[in-house]
ZALUMFI-563920 format. One line per 10 residues: number of its first residue (from 1); their letters; for each residue y, x, z of N, C-alpha, C. Coordinates in steps of 0.001 Angstrom, whole numbers, plus 500000, padded with zeros to 6 digits. Atoms other than C-alpha are relative to their C-alpha. Layout:
// residues N
NUM> a> Y X Z Y X Z Y X Z  ...
END
This chain:
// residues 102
1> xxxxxxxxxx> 498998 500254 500991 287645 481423 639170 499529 500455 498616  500281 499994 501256 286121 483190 636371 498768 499045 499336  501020 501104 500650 283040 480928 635917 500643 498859 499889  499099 501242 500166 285546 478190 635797 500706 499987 498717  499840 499433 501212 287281 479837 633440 499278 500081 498533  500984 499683 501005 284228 480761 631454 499761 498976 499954  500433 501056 500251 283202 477230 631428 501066 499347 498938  499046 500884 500621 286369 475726 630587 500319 500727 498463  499679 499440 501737 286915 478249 627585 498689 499422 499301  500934 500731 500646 283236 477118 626480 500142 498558 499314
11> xxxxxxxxxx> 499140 501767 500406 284336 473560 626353 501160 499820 498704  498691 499983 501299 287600 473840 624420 498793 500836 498678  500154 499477 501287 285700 476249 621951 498782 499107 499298  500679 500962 500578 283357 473662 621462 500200 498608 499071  498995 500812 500796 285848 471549 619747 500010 500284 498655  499685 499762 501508 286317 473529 616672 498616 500822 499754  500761 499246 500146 282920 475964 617199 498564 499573 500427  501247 500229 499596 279032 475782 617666 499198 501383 500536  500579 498947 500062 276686 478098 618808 500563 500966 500723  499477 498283 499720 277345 482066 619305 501212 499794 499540
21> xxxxxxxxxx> 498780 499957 499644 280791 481166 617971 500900 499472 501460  499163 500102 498123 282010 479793 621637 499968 501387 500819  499822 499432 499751 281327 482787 622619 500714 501166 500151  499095 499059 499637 284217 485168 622468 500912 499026 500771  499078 500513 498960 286017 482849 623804 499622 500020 501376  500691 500147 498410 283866 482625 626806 500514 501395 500261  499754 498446 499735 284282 486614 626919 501593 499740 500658  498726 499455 499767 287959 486623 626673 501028 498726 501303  499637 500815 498906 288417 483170 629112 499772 500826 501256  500341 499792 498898 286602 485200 631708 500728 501460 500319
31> xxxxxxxxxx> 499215 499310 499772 288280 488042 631111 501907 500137 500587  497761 500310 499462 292391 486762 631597 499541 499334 501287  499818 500641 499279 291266 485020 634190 499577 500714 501378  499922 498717 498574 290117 487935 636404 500928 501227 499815  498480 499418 500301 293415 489666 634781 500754 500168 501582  498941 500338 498677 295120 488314 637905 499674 501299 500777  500910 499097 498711 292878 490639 640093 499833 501227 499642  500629 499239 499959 291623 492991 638284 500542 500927 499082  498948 498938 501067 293821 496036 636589 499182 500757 499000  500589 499043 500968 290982 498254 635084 499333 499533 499021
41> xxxxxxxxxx> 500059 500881 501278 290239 497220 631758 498331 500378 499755  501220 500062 500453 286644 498544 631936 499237 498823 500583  500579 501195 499100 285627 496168 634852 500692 498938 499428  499417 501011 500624 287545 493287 632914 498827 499927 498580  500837 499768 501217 285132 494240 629755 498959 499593 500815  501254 500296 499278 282285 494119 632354 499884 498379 500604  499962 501555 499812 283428 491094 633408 499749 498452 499048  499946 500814 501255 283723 489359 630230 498567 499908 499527  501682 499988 500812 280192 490497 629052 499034 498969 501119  500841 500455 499086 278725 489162 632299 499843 498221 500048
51> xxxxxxxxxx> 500290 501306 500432 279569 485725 631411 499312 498911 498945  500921 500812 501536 278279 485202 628157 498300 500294 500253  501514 499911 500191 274785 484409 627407 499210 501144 499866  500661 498766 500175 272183 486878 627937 499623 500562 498665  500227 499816 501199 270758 486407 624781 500266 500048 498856  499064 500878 500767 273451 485709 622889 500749 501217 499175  499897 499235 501028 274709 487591 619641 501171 500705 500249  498979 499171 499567 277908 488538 620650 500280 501079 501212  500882 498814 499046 276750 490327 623900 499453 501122 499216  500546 498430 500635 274630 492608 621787 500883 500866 499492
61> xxxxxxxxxx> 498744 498888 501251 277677 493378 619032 500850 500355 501085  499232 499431 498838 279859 493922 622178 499279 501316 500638  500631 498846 499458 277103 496407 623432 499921 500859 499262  499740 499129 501182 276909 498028 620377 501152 500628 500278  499302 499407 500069 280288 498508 620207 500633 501103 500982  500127 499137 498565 280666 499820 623721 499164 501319 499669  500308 498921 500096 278348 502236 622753 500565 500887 498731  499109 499412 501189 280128 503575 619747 501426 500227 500502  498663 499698 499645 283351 503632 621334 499049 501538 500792  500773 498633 499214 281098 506380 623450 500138 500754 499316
71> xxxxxxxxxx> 500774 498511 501068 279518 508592 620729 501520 500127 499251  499171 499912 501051 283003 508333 618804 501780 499561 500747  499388 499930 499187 285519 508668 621412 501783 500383 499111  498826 499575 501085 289602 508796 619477 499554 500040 498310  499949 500317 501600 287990 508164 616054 498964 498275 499910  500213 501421 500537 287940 504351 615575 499106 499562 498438  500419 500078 501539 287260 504821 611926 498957 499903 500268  501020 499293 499946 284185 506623 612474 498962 498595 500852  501112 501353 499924 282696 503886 614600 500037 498582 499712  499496 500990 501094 284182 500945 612384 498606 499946 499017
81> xxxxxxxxxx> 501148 499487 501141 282119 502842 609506 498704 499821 500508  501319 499932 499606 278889 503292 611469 499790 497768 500348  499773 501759 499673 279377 499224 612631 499662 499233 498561  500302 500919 501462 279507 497957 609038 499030 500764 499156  501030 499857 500996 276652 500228 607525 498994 499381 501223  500617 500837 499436 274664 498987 610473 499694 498451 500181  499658 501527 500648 275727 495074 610413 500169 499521 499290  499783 500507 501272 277749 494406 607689 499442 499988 499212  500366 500138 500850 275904 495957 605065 498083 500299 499982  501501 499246 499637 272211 496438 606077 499094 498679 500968
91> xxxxxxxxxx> 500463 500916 499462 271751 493075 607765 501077 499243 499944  499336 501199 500544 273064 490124 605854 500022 499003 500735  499888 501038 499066 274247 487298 608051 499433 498882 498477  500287 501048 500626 272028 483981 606760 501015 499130 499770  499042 501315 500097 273986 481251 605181 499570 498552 499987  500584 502015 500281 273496 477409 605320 500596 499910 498827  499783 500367 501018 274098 475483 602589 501464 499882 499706  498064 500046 500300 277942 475062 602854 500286 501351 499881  499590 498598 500092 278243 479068 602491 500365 500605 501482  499656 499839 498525 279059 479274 606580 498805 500461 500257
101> xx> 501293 499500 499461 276830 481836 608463 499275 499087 500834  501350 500821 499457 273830 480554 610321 500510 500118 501787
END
């Protein structure tokens, strides 16, 4: 059911998205859809990651963040801040010519 899931969210997000954008949706298709089953929200996270592409950009920033929720356990801020001097401002997403990232 969840690779069904994960497929079918791929599809629809392929309508309005290309690329590494289909991918949260894939995450969060595969995630509601082992909802039914599955109560603990870490194995639902594990679940979600396991569907998306190995190589695939949103996997990493998801791992990232996973690990920052670690080191920075009740202060959100704190790994918000560390997130955007790492990404945001220290590695500029490329743009195409219409101003839309790459």
């Amino acid at each position: 059911m969840v690779d069904y899931a994960a497929a079918k969210s791929e599809w629809a997000a392929r309508i309005t998205s290309d690329d590494w954008g289909t991918e949260p949706t894939i995450f969060y298709g595969a995630m509601y859809s082992a909802a039914f089953f599955e109560p603990d929200i870490d194995k639902l996270i594990e679940i979600g990651l396991e569907a998306l592409p190995p190589d695939g950009r949103f996997l990493a920033t998801a791992k990232d963040m996973i690990a920052l929720h670690a080191k920075y356990p009740g202060e959100w801020q704190a790994a918000w801040h560390e997130m955007a001097k790492n990404i945001m401002w220290t590695k500029p997403t490329p743009r195409k010519r219409s101003g839309m990232p790459t």
